[in-house]
C-alpha positions in Angstrom: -10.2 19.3 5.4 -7.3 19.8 3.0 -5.9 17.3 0.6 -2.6 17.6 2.9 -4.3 16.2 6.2 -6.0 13.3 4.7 -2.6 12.5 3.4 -1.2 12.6 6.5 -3.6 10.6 8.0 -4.1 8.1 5.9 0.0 7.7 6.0 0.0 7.8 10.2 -2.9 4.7 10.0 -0.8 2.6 8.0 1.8 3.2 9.9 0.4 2.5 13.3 -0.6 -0.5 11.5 2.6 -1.8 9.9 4.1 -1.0 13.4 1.4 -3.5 15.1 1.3 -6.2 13.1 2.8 -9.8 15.2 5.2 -12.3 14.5 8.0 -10.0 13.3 5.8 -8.8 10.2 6.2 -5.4 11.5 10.0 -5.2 10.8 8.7 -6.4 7.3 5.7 -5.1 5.9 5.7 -1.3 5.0 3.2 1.2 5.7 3.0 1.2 1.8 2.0 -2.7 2.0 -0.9 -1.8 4.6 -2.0 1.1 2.7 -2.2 -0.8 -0.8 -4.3 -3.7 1.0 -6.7 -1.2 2.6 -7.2 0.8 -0.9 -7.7 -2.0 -2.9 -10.0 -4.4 -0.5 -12.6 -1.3 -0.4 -11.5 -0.9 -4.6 -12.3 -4.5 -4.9 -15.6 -4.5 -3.0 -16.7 -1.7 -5.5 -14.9 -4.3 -8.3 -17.3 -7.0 -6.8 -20.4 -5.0 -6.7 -20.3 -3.5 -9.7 -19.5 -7.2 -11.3 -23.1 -8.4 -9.6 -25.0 -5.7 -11.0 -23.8 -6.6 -14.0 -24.0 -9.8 -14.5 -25.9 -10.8 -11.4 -28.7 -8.4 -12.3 -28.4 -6.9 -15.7 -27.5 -10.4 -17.3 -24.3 -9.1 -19.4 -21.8 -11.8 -20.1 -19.0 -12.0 -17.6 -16.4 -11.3 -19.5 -18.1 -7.5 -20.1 -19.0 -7.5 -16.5 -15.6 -8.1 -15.2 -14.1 -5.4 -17.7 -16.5 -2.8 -16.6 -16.2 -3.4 -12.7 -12.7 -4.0 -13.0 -11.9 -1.1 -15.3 -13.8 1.3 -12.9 -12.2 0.1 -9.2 -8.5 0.2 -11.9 -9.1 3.7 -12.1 -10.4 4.5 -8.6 -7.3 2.5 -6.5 -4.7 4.3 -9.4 -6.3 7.6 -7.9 -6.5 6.7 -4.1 -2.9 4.8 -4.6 -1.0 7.9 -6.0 -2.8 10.6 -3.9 -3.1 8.4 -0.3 -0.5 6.0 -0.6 2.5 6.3 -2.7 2.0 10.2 -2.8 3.7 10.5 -6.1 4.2 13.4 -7.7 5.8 12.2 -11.0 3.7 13.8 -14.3 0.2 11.6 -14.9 1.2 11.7 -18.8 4.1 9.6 -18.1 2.8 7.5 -15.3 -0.9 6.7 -15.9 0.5 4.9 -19.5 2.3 3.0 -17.4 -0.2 1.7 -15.0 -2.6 1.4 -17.9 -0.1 -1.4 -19.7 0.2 -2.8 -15.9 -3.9 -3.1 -15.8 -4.0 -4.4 -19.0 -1.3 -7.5 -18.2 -2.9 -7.9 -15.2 -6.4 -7.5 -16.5 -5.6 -10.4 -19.5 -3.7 -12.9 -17.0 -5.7 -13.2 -13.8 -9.0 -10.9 -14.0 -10.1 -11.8 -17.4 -8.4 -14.9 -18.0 -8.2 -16.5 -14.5 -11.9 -15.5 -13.6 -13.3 -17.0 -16.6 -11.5 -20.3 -16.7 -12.5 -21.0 -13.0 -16.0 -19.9 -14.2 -16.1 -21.9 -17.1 -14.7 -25.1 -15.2 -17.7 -24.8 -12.9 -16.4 -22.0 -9.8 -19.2 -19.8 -9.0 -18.6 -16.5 -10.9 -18.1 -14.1 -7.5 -15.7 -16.9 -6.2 -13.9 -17.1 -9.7 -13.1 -13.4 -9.3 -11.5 -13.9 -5.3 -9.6 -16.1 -6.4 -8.3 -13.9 -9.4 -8.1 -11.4 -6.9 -5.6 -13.1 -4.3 -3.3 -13.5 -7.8 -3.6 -10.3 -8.7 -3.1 -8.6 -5.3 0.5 -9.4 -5.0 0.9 -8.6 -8.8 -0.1 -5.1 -8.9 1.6 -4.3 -5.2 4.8 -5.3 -7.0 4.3 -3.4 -10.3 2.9 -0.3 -8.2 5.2 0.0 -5.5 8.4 -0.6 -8.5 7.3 0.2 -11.5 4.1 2.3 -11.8 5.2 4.4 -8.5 8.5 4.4 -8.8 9.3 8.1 -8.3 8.3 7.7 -3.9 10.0 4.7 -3.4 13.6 5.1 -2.2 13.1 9.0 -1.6 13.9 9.8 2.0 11.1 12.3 2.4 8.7 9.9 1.7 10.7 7.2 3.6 10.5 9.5 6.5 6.9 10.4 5.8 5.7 6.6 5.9 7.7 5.7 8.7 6.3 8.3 10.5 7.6 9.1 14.6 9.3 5.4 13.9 12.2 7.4 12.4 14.0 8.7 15.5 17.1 10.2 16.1 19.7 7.7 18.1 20.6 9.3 21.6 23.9 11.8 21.5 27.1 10.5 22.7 28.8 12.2 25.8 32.2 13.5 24.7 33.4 13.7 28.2 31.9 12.5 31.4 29.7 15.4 33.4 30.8 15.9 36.9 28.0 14.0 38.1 29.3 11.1 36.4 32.4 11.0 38.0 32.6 7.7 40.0 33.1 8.3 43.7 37.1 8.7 44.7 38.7 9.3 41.6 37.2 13.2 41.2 38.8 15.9 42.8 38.8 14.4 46.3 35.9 15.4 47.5 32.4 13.5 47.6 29.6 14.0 46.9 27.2 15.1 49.5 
């Protein structure tokens, strides 16, 4: 299979998705939304499994830990996220610089710095980073999705692209009235039979 379909497919899921989703949320959330959360809870699963091996099992202090598991699911979502997701196709030279200084903030505020406070003030070290995740989820969706990515967002091939068959042409208007249309006595006299 070719890079193209599993773009395409990945883009129709999230879009069935965004379409399902209750209370009204499916007027609000964008494919782009649903695709994000899908990369990055299987980026962040890697995250955490790397961060037990390393500190779990190796014994390396967490702050090392979380900058090697973090570093390496970084690098894996800003891959799957630009191919799958945002389908960007603005130069990696200019945009990767860009989501490094957007890792890095985000890295120093809530992976790093959030993850080791709650661990130093007693939070179990895999809980510490959950929590530093749900901070840092709606953090990077927001720098992504405007900043990092900025090149797909308001284009209307890629608007079209993400809404999928939910982009549909309104019905035509009639100009004039067919002959079938006509109501009953005010045609040419005669009626229908």
């Amino acid at each position: 299979m070719d890079d193209v379909t599993h773009r395409a497919r990945f883009a129709a899921v999230t879009t069935a998705i965004s379409r399902r989703l209750p209370f009204g949320l499916s007027e609000k959330v964008p494919p782009s939304l649903v695709g994000y959360l899908l990369i990055n809870l299987c980026t962040f699963f890697i995250d955490l499994g790397l961060l037990g091996l390393f500190h779990g099992h190796f014994r390396w202090p967490i702050p090392l830990s979380v900058t090697l598991s973090y570093g390496t699911a970084s690098v894996i979502s800003y891959l799957l996220n630009r191919v799958l997701n945002f389908r960007s196709h603005e130069n990696v030279g200019r945009q990767f610089p860009l989501f490094v200084a957007v890792s890095a903030s985000n890295y120093l505020i809530f992976v790093l710095g959030l993850t080791d406070l709650l661990s130093n003030v007693g939070v179990y070290y895999e809980l510490s980073r959950v929590l530093a995740a749900c901070c840092e989820a709606v953090y990077l969706y927001c720098m992504m999705r405007w900043v990092v990515f900025r090149d797909s967002r308001d284009s209307p091939a890629t608007a079209a692209k993400q809404a999928g068959s939910a982009v549909r042409e309104p019905p035509p208007t009639q100009t004039a009235p067919s002959p079938s249309a006509t109501p009953s006595g005010s045609g040419s006299g005669s009626e229908p039979r």
